[in-house]
C-alpha positions as CSV (number, residue, x, y, z in Angstrom):
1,X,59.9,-29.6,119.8
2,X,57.7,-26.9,119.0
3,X,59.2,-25.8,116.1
4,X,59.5,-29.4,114.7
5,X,55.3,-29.5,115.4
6,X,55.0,-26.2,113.3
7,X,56.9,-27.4,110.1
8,X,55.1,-30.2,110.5
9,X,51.7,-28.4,110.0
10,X,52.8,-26.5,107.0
11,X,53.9,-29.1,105.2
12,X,50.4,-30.9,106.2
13,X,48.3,-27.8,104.7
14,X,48.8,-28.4,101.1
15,X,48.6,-31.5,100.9
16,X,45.2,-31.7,102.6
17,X,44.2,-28.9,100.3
18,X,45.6,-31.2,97.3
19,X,43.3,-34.4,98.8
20,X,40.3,-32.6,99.3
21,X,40.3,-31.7,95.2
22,X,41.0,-35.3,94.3
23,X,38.2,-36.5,96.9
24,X,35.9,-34.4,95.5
25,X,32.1,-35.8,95.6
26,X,30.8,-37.0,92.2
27,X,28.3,-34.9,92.0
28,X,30.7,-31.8,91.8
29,X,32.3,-34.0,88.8
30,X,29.2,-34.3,87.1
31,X,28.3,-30.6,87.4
32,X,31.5,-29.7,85.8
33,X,30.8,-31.7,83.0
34,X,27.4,-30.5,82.6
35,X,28.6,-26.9,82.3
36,X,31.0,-27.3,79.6
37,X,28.6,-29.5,77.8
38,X,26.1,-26.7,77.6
39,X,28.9,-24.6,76.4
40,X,29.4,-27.0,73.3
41,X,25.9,-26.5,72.8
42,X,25.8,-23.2,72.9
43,X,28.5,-22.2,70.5
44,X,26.3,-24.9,67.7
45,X,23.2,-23.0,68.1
46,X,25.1,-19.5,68.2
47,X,27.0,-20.8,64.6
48,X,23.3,-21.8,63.2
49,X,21.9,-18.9,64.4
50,X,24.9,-16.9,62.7
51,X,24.9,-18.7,59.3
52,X,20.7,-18.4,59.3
53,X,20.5,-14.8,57.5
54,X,22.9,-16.2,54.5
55,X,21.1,-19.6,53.8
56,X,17.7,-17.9,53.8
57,X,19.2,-14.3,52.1
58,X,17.0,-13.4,48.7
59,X,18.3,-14.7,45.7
60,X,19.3,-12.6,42.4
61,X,19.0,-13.0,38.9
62,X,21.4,-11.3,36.2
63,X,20.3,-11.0,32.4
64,X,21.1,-8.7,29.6
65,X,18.4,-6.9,27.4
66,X,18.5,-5.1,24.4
67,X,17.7,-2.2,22.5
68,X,17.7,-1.1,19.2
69,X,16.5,2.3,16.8
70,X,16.9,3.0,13.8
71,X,18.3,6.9,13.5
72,X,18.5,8.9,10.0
73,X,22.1,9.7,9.4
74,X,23.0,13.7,8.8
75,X,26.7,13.3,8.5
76,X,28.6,11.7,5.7
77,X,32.9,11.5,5.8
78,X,34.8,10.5,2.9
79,X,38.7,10.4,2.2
80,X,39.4,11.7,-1.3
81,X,42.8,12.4,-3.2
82,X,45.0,12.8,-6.2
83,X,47.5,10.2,-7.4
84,X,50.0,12.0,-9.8
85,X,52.8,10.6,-12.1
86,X,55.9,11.9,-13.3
87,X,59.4,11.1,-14.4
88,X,61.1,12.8,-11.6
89,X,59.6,13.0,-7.9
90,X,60.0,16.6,-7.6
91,X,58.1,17.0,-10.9
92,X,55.2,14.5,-9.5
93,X,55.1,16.3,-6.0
94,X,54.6,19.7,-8.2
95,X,51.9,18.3,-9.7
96,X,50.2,16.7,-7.2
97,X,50.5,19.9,-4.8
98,X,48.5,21.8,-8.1
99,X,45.8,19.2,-7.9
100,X,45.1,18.8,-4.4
101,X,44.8,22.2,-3.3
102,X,42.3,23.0,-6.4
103,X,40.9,19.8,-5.0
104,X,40.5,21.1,-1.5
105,X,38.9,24.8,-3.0
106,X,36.1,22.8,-4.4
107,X,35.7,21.3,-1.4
108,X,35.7,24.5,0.7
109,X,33.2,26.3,-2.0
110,X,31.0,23.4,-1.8
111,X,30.4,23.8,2.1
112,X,33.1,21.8,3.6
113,X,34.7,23.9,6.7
114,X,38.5,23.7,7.3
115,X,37.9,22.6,10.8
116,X,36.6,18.8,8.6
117,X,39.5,18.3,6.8
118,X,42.5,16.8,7.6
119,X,45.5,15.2,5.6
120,X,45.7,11.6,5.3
121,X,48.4,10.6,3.8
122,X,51.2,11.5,1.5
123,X,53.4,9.1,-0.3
124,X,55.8,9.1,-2.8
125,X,57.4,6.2,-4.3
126,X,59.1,4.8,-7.2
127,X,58.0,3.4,-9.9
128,X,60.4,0.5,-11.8
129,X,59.4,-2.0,-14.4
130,X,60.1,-6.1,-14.7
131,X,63.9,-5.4,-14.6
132,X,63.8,-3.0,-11.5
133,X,65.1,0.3,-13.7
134,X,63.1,3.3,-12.8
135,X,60.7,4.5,-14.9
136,X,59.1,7.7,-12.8
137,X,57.2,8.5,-9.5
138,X,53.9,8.5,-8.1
139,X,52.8,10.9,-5.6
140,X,49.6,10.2,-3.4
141,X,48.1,12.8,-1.4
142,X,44.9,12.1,0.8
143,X,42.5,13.7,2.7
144,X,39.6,13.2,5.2
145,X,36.2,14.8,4.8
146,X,33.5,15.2,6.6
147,X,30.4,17.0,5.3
148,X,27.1,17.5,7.6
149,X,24.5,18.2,4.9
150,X,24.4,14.5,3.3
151,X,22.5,16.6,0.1
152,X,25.3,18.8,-0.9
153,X,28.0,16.1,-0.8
154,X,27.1,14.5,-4.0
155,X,27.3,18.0,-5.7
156,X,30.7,18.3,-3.6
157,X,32.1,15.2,-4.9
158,X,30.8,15.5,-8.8
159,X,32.9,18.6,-8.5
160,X,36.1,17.7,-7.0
161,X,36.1,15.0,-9.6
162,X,35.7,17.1,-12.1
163,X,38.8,19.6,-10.7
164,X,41.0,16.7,-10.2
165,X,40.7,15.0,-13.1
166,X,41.5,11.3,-13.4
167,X,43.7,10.7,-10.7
168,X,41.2,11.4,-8.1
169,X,40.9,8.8,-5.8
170,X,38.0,8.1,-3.2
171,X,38.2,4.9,-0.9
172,X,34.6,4.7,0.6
173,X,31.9,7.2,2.4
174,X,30.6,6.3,5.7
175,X,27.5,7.8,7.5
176,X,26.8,8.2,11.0
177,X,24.6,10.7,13.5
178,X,26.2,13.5,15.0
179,X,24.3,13.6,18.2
180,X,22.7,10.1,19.2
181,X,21.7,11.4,22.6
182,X,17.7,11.1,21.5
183,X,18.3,7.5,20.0
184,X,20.6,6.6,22.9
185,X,18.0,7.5,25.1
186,X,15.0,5.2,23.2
187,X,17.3,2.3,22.9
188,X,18.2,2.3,26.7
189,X,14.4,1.9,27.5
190,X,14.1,-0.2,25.2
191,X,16.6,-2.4,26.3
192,X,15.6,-2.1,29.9
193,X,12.4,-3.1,29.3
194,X,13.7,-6.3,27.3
195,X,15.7,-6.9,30.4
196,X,13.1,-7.0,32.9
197,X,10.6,-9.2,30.3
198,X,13.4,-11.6,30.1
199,X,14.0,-11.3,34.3
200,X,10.0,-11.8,34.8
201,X,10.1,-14.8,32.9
202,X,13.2,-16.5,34.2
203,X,11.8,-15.5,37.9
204,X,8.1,-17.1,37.2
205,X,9.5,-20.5,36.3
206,X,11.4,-20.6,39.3
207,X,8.5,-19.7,41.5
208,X,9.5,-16.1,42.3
209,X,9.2,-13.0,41.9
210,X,11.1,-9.7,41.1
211,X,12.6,-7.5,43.5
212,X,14.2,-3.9,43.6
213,X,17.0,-3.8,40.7
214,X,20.4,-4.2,42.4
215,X,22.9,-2.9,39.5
216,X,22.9,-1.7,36.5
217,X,25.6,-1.9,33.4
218,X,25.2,0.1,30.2
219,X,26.8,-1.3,27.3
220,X,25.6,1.0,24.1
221,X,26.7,-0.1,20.7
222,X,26.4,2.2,17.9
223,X,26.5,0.7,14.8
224,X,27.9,3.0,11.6
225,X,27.2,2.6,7.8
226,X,30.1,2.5,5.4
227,X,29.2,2.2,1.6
228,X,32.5,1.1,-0.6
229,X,32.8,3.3,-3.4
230,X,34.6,2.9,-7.1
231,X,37.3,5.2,-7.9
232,X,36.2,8.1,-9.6
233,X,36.9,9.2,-12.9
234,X,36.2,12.5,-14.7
235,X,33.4,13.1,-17.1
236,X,33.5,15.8,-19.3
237,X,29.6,15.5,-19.4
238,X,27.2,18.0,-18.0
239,X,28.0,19.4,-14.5
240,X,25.5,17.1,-11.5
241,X,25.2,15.3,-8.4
242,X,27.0,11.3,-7.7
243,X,23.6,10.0,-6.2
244,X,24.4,9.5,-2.3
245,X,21.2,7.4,-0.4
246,X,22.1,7.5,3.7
247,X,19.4,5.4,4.1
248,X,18.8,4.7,8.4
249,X,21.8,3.4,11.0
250,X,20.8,0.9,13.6
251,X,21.6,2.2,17.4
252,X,21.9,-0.6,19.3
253,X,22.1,-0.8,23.7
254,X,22.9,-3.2,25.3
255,X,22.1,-3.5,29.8
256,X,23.0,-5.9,32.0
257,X,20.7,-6.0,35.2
258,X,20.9,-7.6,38.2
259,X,17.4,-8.2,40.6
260,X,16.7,-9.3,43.7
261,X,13.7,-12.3,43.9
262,X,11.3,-12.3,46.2
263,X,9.1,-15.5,47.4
């Protein structure tokens, strides 16, 4: 009897435990739900309060500005050459070898250094006529020059004409500034300056104002000069100087700047 009495009791025990949850008072109900309801609550204003900074963050503005100079050219680079003929190639290669290397002398004497010369090109093909039998070979040899005193080029060229002789060929001179750093410099304020004018403007009609500058891009742009030239061919007249005008070469910058607004 007494050990039917205990089992009796611990099978009791949980399930008194187990009634007293379900019989819980509604007021204990109602508290529970108030708690996880000011959880929810929380967790909105935490997310507003999260994703404040970003939807009142300053804005920005990017633009580009531009800057240009005009610099006086000091360098002028040419490619010059002799075209030679003959019945046979090796005969035209002799030839042309003569030519070109009293060519380059001229060139040297007139104040080109080695270090601004530099072959070209060298060809040598055939020659045929209408019913494709060969009638001889041409030999081009070519080579690049630059000169930095624009003055004594003319005089340089008048003279290699005059040692090559009519097959001297010359396909174009081009000018440009050896050191642009001073220009470069100049354009870039320039261009900054344009930059922030256009910024100011962009920022006024939108009812702000301009901040610290966030990034900068430099985008220079130098602009060269080339001047096509006829072929040459050799005058027998009094010894001068082929006219050469350099004339002024645009440096251009271009920046692209990002600001921060204020207001």
């Amino acid at each position: 009897m007494t050990e039917s009495m205990n089992d009796n009791s611990g099978a009791d025990a949980p399930i008194r435990q187990t009634e007293l949850r379900r019989d819980a008072p509604p007021v204990t109900r109602w508290a529970m739900a108030a708690v996880l309801t000011v959880i929810v609550v929380a967790a909105i204003v935490v997310a507003a309060v999260i994703d404040r900074p970003t939807q009142n963050a300053p804005g920005t503005i990017s633009v580009t500005g531009s800057g240009t100079v005009q610099g006086v050219p000091d360098t002028v680079s040419f490619q010059i050459g002799v075209q030679s003929v003959a019945a046979s190639a090796a005969n035209a290669l002799a030839a042309n070898n003569v030519r070109v290397r009293d060519l380059e002398n001229s060139l040297f004497a007139h104040g080109v250094a080695h270090r601004d010369m530099q072959t070209s090109g060298l060809d040598i093909y055939t020659n045929t006529n209408n019913q494709g039998a060969v009638t001889g070979f041409t030999v081009d040899n070519n080579v690049n020059v630059t000169m930095h005193n624009i003055a004594a080029a003319g005089v340089a060229l008048d003279a290699a004409v005059r040692v090559a002789g009519n097959g001297i060929q010359l396909s174009g001179i081009s000018f440009s500034i050896s050191d642009q750093s001073k220009y470069l410099a100049q354009a870039r304020v320039k261009a900054m300056q344009d930059a922030r004018t256009a910024a100011s403007q962009v920022a006024k009609g939108g009812g702000a104002s301009l901040g610290a500058i966030e990034k900068i891009t430099d985008q220079e742009n130098v602009s060269s000069v080339t001047i096509p030239f006829p072929e040459f061919k050799a005058s027998l007249g009094t010894a001068s100087s082929v006219p050469l005008q350099a004339g002024s070469q645009p440096i251009n910058v271009q920046v692209a700047v990002v600001y921060a607004l204020k207001g």
